[in-house]
Backbone bond lengths (Angstrom), bond angles and torsions (degrees), N, CA, C in turn:
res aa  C-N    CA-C-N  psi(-1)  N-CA   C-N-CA  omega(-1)  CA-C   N-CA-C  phi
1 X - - - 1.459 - - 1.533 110.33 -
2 X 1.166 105.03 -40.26 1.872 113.37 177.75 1.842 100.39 -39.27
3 X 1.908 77.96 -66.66 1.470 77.79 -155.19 1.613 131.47 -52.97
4 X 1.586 89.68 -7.21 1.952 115.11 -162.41 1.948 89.12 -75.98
5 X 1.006 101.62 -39.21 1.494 110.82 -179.85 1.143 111.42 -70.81
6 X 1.237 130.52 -42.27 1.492 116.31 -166.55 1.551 109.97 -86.89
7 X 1.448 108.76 -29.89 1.377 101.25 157.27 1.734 138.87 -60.55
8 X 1.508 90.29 -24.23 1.221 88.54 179.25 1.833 123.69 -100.55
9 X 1.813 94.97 8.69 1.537 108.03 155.73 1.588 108.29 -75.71
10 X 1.215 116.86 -54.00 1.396 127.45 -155.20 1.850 99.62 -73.87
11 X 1.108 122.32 1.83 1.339 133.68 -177.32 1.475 102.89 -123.36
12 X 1.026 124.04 -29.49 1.862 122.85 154.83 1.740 115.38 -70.90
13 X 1.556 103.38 -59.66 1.662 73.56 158.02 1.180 152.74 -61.56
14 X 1.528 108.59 -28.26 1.259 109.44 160.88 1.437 131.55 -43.07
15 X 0.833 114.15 -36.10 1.833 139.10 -155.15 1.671 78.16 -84.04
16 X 1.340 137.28 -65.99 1.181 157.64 -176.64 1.500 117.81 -9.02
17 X 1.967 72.68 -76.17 2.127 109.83 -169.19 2.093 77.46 -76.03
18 X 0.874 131.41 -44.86 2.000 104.20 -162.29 1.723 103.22 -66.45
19 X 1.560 130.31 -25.71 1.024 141.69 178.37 1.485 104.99 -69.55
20 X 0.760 112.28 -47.52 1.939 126.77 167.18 1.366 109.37 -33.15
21 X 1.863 98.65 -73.11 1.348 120.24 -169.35 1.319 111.70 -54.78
22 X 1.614 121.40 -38.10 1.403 128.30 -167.86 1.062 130.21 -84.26
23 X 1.860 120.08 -15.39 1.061 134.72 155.34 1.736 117.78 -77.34
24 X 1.968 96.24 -23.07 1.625 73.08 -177.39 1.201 104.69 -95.56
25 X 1.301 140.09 16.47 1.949 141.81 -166.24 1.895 75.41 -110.84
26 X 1.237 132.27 -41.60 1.599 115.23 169.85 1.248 138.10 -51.89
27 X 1.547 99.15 -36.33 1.593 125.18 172.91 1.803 115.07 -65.44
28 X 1.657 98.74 -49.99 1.455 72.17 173.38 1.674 127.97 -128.13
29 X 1.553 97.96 30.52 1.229 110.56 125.72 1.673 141.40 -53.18
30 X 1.378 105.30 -46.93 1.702 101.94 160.13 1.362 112.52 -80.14
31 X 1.375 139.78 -16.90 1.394 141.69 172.56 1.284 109.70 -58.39
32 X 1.399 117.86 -57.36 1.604 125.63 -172.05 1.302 101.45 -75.66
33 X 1.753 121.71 -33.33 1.365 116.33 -172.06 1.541 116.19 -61.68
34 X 1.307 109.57 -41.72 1.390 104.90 -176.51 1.285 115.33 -93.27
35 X 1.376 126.22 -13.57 1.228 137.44 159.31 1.550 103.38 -43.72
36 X 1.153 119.98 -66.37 1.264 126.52 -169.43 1.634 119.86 -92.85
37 X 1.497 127.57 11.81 1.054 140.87 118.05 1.119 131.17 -45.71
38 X 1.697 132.96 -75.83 1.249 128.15 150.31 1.293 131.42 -4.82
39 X 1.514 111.43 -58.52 1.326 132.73 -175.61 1.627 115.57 -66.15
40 X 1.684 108.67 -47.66 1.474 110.11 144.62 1.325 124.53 -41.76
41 X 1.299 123.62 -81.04 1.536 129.38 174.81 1.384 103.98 -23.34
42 X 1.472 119.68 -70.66 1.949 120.59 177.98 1.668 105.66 -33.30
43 X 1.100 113.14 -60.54 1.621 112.64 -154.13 1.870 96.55 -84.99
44 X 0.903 110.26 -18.10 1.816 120.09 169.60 1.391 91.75 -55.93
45 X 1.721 119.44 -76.06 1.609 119.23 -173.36 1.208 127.60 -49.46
46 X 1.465 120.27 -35.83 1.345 127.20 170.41 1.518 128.27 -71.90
47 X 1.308 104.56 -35.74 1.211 104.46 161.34 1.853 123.90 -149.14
48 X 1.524 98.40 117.12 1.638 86.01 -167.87 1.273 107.07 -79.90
49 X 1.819 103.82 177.60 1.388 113.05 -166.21 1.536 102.90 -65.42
50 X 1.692 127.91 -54.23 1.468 120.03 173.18 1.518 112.93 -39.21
51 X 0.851 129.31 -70.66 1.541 126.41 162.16 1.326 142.48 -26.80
52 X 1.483 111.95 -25.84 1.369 153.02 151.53 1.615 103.98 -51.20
53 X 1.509 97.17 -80.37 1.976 105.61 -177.00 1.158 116.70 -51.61
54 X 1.933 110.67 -33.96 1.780 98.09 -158.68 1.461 104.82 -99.03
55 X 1.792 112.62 11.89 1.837 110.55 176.85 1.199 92.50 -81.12
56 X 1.730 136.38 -34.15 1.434 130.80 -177.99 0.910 147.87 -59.23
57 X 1.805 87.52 -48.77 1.646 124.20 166.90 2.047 101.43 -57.16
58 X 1.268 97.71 -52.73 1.379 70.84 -174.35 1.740 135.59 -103.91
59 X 1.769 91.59 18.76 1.700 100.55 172.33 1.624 102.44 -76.90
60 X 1.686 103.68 144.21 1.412 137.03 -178.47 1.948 98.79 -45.20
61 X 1.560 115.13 128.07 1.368 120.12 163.63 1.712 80.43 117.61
62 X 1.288 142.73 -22.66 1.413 119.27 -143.76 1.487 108.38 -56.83
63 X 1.225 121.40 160.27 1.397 116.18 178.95 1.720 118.99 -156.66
64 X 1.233 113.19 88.16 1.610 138.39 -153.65 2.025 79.17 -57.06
65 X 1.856 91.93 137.20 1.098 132.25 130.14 1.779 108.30 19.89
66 X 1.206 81.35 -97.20 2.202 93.12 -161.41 1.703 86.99 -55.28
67 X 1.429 122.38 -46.33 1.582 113.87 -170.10 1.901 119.58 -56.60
68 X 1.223 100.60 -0.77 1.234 100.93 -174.99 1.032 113.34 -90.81
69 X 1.886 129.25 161.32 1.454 120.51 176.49 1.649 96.85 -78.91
70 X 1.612 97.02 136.18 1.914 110.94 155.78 1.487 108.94 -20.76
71 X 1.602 112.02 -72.41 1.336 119.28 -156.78 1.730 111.24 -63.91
72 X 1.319 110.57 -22.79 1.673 105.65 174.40 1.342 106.59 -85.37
73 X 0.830 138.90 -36.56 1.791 143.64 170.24 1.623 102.47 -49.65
74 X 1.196 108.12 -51.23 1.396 110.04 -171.40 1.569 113.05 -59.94
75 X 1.546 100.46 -52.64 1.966 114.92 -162.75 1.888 74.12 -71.52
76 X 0.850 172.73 -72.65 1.364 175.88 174.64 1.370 117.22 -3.41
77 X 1.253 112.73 -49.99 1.525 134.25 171.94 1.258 106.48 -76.97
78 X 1.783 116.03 -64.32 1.430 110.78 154.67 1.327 132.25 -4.89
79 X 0.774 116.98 -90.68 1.745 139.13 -163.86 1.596 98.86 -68.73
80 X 1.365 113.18 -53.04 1.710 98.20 -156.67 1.618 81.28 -98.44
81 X 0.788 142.33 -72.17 1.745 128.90 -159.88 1.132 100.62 -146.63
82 X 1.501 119.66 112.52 1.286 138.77 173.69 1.574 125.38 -88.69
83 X 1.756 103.46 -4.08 1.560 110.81 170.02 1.894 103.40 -101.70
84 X 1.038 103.37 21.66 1.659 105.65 -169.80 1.560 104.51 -57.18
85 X 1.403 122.44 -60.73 1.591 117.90 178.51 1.752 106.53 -49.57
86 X 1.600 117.64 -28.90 1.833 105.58 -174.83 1.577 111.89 -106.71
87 X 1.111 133.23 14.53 1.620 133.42 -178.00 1.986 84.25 -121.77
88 X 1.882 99.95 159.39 1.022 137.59 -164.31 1.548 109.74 -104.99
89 X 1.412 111.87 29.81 1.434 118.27 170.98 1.527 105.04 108.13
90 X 1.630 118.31 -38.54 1.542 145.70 169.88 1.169 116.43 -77.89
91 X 1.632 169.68 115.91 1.328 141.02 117.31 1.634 112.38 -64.16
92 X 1.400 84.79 137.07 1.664 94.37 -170.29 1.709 95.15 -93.65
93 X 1.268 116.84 -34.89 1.401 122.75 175.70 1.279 118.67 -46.73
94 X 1.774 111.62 -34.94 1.537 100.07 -164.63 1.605 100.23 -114.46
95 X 1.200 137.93 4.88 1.238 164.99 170.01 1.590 110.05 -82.35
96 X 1.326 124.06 -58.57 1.735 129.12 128.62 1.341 89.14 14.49
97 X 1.977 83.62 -104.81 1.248 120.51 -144.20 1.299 110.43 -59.07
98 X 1.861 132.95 -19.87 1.031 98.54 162.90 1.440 135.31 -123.28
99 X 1.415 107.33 27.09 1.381 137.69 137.51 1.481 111.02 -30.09
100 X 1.567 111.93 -77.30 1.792 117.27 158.12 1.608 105.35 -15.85
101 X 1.717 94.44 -97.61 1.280 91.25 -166.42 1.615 135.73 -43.26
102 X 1.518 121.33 -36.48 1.391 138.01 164.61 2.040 110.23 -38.73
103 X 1.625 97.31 -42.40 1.690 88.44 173.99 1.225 119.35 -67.88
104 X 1.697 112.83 -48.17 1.542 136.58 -149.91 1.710 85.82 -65.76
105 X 1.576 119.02 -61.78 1.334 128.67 173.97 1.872 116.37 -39.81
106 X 1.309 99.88 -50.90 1.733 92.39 170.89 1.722 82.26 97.44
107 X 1.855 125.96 4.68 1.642 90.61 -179.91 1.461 82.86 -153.79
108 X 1.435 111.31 -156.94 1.577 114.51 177.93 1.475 92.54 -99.53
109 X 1.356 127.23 122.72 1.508 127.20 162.35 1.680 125.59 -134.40
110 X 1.388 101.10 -1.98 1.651 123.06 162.32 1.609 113.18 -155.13
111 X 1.431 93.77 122.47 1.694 125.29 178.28 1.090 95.20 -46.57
112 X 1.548 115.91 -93.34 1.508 130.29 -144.56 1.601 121.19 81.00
113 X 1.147 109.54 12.93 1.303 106.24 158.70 1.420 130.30 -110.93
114 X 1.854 88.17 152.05 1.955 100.53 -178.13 0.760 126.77 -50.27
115 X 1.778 134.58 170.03 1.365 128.59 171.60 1.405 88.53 -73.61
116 X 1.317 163.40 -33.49 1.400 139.68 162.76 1.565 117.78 -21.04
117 X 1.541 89.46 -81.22 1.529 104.94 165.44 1.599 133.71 -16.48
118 X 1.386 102.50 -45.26 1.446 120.79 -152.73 1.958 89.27 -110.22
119 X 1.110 103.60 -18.08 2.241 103.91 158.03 1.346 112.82 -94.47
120 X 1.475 117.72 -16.93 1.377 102.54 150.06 1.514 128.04 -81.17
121 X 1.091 115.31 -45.39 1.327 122.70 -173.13 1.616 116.54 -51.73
122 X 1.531 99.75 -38.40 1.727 126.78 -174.84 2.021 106.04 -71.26
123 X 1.626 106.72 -35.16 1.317 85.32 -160.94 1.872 84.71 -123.01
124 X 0.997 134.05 10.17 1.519 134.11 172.13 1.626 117.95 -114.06
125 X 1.915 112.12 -40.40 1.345 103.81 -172.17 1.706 98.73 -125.29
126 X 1.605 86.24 171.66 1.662 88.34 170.69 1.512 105.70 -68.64
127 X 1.728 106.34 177.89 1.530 102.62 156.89 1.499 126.58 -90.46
128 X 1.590 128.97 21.91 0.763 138.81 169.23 1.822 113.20 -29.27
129 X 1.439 152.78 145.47 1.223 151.84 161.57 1.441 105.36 -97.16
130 X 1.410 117.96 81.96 1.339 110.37 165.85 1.447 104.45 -141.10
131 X 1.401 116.22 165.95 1.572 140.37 165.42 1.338 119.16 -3.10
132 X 1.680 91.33 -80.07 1.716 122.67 -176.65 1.532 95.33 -68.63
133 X 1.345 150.47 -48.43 1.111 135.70 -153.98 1.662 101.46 -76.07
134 X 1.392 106.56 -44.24 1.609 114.92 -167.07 1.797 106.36 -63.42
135 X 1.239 101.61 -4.45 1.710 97.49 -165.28 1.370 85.81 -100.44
136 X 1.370 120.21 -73.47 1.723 112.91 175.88 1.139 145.74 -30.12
137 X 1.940 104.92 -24.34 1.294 133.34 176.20 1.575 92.01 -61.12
138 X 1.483 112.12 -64.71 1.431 113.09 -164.61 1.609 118.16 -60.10
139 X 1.171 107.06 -34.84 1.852 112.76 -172.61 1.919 90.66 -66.66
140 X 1.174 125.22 -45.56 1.518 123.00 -175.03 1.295 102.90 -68.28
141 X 1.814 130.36 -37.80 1.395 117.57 176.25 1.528 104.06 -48.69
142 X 1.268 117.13 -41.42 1.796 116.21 -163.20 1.007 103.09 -72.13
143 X 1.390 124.28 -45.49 1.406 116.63 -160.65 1.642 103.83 -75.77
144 X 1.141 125.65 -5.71 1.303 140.59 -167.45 1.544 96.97 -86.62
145 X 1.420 116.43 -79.82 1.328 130.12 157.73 1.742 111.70 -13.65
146 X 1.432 133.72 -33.81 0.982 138.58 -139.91 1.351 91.20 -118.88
147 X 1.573 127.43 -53.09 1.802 127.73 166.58 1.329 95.00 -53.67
148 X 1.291 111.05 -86.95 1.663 109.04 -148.85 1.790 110.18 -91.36
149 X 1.016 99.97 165.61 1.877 129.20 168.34 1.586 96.12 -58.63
150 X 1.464 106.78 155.85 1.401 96.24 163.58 1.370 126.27 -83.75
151 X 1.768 124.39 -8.72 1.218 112.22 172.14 1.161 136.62 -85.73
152 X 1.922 98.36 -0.99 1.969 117.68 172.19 1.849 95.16 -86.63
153 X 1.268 104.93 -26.94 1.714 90.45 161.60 1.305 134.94 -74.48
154 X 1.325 116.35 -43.61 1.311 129.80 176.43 1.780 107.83 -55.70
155 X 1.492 110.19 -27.73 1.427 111.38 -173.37 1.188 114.06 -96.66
156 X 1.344 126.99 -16.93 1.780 147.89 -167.27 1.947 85.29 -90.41
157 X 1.258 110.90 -54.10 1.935 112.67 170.59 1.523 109.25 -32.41
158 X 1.471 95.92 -88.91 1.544 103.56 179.94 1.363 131.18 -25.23
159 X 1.608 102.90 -47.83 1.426 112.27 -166.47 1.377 103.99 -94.59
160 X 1.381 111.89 26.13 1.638 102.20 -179.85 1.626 108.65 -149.18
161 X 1.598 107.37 -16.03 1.160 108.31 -175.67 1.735 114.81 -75.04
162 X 1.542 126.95 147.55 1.422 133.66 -175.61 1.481 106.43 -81.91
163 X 1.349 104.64 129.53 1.519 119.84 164.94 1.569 119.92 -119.65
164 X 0.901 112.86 38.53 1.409 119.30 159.43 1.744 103.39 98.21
165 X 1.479 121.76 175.72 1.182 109.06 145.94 1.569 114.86 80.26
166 X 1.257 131.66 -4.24 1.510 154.03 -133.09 1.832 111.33 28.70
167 X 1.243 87.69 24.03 1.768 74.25 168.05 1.538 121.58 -87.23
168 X 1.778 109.26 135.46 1.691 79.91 165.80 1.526 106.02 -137.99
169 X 1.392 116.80 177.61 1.439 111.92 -157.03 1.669 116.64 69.59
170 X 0.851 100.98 151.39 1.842 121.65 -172.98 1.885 99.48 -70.50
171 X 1.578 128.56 -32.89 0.707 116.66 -168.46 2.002 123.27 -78.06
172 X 1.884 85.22 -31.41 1.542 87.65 174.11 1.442 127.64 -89.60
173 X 1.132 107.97 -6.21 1.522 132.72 160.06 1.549 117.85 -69.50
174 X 1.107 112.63 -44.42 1.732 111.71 163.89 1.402 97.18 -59.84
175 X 1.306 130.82 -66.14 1.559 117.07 -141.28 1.920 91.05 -89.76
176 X 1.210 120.07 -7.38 1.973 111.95 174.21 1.852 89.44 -75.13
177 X 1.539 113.78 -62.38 1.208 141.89 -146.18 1.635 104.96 -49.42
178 X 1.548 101.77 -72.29 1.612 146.31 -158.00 1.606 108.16 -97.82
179 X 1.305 119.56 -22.63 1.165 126.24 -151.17 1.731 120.44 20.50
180 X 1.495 111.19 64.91 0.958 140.52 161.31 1.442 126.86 -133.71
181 X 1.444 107.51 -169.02 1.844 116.86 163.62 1.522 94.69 -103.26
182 X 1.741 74.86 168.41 2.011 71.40 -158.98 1.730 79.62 -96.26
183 X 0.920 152.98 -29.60 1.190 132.98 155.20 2.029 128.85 -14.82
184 X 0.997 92.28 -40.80 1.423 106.50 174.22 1.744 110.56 -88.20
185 X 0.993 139.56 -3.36 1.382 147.60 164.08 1.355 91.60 -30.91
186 X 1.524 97.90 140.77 1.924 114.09 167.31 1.770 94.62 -122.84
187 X 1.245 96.36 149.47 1.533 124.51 -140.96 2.178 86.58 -50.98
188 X 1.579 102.55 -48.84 1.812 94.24 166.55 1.390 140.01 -23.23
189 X 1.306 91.50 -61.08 1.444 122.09 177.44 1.682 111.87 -69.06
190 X 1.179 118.22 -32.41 1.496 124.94 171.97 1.343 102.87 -49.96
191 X 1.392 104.44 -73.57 1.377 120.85 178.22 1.587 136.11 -46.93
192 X 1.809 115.46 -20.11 0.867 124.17 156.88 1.478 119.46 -67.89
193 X 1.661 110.26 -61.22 1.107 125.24 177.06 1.919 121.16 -22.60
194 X 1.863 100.92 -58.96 0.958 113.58 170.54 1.282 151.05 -31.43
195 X 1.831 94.99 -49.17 1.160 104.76 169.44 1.831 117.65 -99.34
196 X 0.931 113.58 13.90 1.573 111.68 159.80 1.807 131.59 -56.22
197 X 1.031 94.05 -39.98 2.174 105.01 -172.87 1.521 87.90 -67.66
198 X 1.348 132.08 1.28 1.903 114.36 -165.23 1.204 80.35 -66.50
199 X 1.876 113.43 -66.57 1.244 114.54 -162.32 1.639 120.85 -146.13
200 X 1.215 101.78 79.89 1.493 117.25 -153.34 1.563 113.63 -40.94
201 X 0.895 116.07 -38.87 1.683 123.24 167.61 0.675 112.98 -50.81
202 X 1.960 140.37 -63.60 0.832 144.53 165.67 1.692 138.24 -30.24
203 X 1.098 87.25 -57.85 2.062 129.47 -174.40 1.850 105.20 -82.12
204 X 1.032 97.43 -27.44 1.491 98.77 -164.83 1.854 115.84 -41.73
205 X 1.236 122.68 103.72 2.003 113.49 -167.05 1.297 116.40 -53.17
206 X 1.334 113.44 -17.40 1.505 103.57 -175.79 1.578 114.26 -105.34
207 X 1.451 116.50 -9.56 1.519 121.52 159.61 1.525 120.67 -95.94
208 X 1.267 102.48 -30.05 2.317 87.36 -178.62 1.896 70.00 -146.66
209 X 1.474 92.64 100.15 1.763 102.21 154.08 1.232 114.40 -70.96
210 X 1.557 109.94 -21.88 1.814 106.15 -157.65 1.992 92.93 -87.08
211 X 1.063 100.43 -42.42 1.269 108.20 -175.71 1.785 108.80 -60.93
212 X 1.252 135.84 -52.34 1.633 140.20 158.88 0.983 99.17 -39.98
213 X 1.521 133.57 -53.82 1.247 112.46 -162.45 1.627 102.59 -65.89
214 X 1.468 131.46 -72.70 1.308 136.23 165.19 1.656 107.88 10.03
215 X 1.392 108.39 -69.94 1.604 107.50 -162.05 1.674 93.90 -102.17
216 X 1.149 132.32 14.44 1.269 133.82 137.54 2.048 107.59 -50.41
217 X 1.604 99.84 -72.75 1.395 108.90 176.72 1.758 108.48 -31.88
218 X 1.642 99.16 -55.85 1.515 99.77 -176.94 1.665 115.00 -58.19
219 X 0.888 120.88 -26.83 1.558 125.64 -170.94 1.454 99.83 -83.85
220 X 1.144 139.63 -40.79 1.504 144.58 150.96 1.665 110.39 -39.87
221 X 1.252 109.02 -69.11 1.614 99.57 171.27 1.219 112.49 -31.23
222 X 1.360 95.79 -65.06 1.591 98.09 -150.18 1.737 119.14 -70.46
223 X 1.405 108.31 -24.50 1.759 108.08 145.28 1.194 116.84 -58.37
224 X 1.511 134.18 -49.76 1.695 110.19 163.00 1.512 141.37 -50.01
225 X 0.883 77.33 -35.30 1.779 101.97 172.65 1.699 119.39 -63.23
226 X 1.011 92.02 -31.98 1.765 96.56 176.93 1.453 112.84 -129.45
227 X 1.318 110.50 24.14 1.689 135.30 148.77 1.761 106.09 75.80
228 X 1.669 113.41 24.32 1.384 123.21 155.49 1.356 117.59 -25.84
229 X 1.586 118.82 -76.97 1.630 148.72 161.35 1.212 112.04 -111.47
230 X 1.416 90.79 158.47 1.777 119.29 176.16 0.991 114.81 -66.47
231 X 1.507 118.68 173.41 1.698 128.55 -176.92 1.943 90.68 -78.04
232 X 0.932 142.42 -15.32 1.418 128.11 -178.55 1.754 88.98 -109.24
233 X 0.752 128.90 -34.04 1.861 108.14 173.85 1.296 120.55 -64.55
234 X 1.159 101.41 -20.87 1.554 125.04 -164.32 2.068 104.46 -97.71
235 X 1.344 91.62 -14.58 1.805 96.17 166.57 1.424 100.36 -101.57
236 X 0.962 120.02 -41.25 1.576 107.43 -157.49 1.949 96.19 -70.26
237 X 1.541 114.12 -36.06 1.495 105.85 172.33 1.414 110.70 -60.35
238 X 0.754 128.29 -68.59 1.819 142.14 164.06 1.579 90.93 -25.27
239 X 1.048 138.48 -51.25 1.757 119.86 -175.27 1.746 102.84 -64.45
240 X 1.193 105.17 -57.91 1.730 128.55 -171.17 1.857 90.57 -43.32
241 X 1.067 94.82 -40.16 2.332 96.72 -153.25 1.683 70.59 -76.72
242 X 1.332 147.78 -62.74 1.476 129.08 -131.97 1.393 120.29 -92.93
C-alpha cells in the first residue's frame, strides 16, 4: 500500500511541475511576444515599409529582378532559403530546426531565418542576437510578406544585402568584385557571388579566394540539393569553384 502511495505522489507531482512548466514557457512567451511587438510597431513608425523599398530602389548599382542572371537568383534562394516561394515570410521548419540546435549547442549558432527575415533585420534592426529582436524580426517578415510579392522581395534582398568590402547590393559588388555589371555574370561567378553575404569577411574574393571558393562549392550543393541544376550542371560549377 506504501508503495501504491508513493507512486502515486511522485505521479501527482509530476502532473504539478509540467503545469508549472507550461504556464511559465506561456509567460514568457507573451513577455518576449509583446516585447518584441512593440519593438516592431517602433521601427514600423520610424520607418515605413514604402520608405524601406524606395531607399533601395533608389541607391546607386540598383539592378531590377528580370535584369539579373537566372542562375544567381537561383544559387540565392539555394543557399539562404530554399522554401522562400512556400513559407509566409517565417519558416517554422527551419526555425525548429535551429532552435534544436541553438539548445543542444548551449549558444546561438544557427538563425533560421528567411531572406524576408534577414530584409527586415538588415534595414529595421540591429544585428544584435537577442529574444526581443528575433520576435520583431518575424512580425516585420509578415508584414513584409503582406506589402510586397516575393519577387519585389527577393530583389529589395539583393540590392541591399552587404558583401563585404563596403559594397552593398549585388550590383556594386559585381562591378568592386568582378569588375563588371552583375547583369553580365557567367553562371561561376553567380555562384560565387552568392555565397559571399553568409559572411563577408570571411567569403570576401579578393581577400580569402580559397575560402569563396569553399562556400562557392557549398552554394553549388545546395542548388543540387533542392533540384536548382542537374548532376552535370552541378559538375561543370564544381569544376569552375575548384
Amino acid at each position: 500500500m506504501a508503495s501504491r502511495n508513493d507512486s502515486s505522489w511522485i505521479l501527482q507531482a509530476c502532473k504539478s511541475m509540467l503545469v508549472v512548466l507550461g504556464i511559465l514557457v506561456v509567460c514568457i512567451v507573451l513577455y518576449f511576444g509583446s516585447r518584441g511587438f512593440n519593438m516592431f510597431r517602433e521601427a514600423l513608425d520610424r520607418t515605413s515599409l514604402s520608405e524601406m523599398a524606395s531607399s533601395i530602389r533608389e541607391a546607386p548599382g540598383y539592378a531590377p529582378l528580370e535584369e539579373l542572371p537566372e542562375c544567381y537568383l537561383d544559387a540565392v534562394v539555394a543557399v539562404e532559403d530554399h522554401r522562400f516561394y512556400r513559407h509566409p515570410g517565417v519558416d517554422l521548419i527551419a526555425a525548429t530546426r535551429a532552435l534544436a540546435h541553438n539548445v543542444k549547442a548551449g549558444d546561438i549558432v544557427e538563425g533560421g531565418s528567411t531572406i524576408t527575415q534577414q530584409l527586415a533585420k538588415n534595414q529595421f534592426f540591429t544585428q544584435e542576437q537577442d529574444m526581443e529582436r528575433k520576435v520583431a524580426e518575424m512580425f516585420m517578415a509578415i508584414a513584409i510578406e503582406q506589402r510586397f510579392g516575393k519577387d519585389e522581395i527577393l530583389e529589395l534582398y539583393v540590392n541591399s544585402i552587404y558583401f563585404g568590402e563596403g559594397y552593398y547590393g549585388i550590383g556594386n559588388a559585381a562591378e568592386g568584385y568582378l569588375a563588371k555589371d552583375a547583369r553580365a555574370m557567367s553562371d561561376c561567378e553567380c555562384t560565387l557571388m552568392a555565397g559571399v553575404p553568409n559572411a563577408p569577411s570571411a567569403y570576401a574574393p579578393n581577400e580569402n579566394p580559397e575560402l569563396a571558393r569553399q562556400r562557392q562549392q557549398q552554394v553549388v550543393g545546395a542548388m543540387l540539393k533542392h533540384g536548382a541544376i542537374t548532376d552535370s550542371e552541378a559538375s561543370e560549377l564544381a569544376a569552375c569553384a575548384a
